[in-house]
C-alpha positions, 0 to 999 in steps of 0.5 A: 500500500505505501508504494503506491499513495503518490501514484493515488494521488497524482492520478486524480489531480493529473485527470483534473488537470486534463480536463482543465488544459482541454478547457483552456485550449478551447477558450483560448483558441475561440477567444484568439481567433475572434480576436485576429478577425477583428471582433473584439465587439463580439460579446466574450471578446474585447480585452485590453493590450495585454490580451493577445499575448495572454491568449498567445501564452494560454494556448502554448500553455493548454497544448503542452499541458496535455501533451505533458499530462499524456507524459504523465499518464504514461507513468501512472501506467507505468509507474517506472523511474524511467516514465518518471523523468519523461513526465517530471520534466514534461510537467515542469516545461508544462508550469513554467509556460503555465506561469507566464499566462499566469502573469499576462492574466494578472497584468489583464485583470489589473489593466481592466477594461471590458472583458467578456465572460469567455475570457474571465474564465480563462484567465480564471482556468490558468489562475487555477491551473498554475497552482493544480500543476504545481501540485502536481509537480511537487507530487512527481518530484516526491517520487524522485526523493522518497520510494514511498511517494514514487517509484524512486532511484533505488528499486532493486529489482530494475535492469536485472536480467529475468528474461525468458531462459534466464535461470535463477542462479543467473539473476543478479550476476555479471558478465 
């Protein structure tokens, strides 16, 4: 039961995230093309200067989030060191974008202005995202430091032989 409480909790808070990256490439995306048209007057859209740099950083941000958070399901699956390295990294690339529209929605929020509902919930989505996927990144490099939290570096049994035809006596011996 201890080898697996990371995995129990990084499995539900990767599926949220998820969701809420599809959610934010599909806000993102209606808002910045609505907004390249040239219909900030359509209701949802507007902004201030600071809005299309956050839709360009909202989208880049919601692409690599799920890109990272197939990374991610592959080592629950997994549950390996090697899975681990893929989805921590991936994760860590995923926040630090996340971050930056993290920013350029605060800098909106602060220069105002009108905005639509469609663009106050996605700033609301990456307000919330770049704190669930630091969360969740904690939670993967956990792994890294204690075996209790993930699969850690020092799991006995990994890259020993144990293929078919390999004897008993033959595991653990070098050639």
């Amino acid at each position: 039961m201890a080898q697996t409480v990371g995995r129990n909790i990084a499995a539900p808070l990767l599926f949220l995230n998820l969701i809420m990256y599809i959610i934010v490439v599909g806000f993102a995306s209606w808002n910045l093309n609505h907004f390249i048209n040239g219909q900030t007057n359509y209701p949802g859209v507007a902004g201030n200067g600071a809005t299309f740099y956050f839709l360009i950083f909202a989208i880049l941000a919601g692409v690599l989030g799920v890109a990272s958070k197939l990374a991610g399901a592959n080592h629950i699956r997994a549950w390996r060191n090697d899975s681990l390295a893929a989805a921590a990294s991936s994760s860590v690339v995923a926040w630090a974008i996340t971050a930056l529209a993290f920013g350029l929605a605060c800098k909106e929020i602060n220069i105002g202005g009108h905005r639509g509902w469609r663009l106050r919930t996605l700033e609301a989505f990456i307000i919330i995202l770049t704190f669930t996927q630091l969360l969740y990144v904690l939670m993967l490099h956990a792994g890294v430091f204690s075996s209790k939290y993930g699969p850690g570096y020092r799991d006995p049994d990994y890259g020993l032989g144990g293929g078919p035809g390999v004897e008993p006596a033959q595991k653990g011996t070098r050639v």
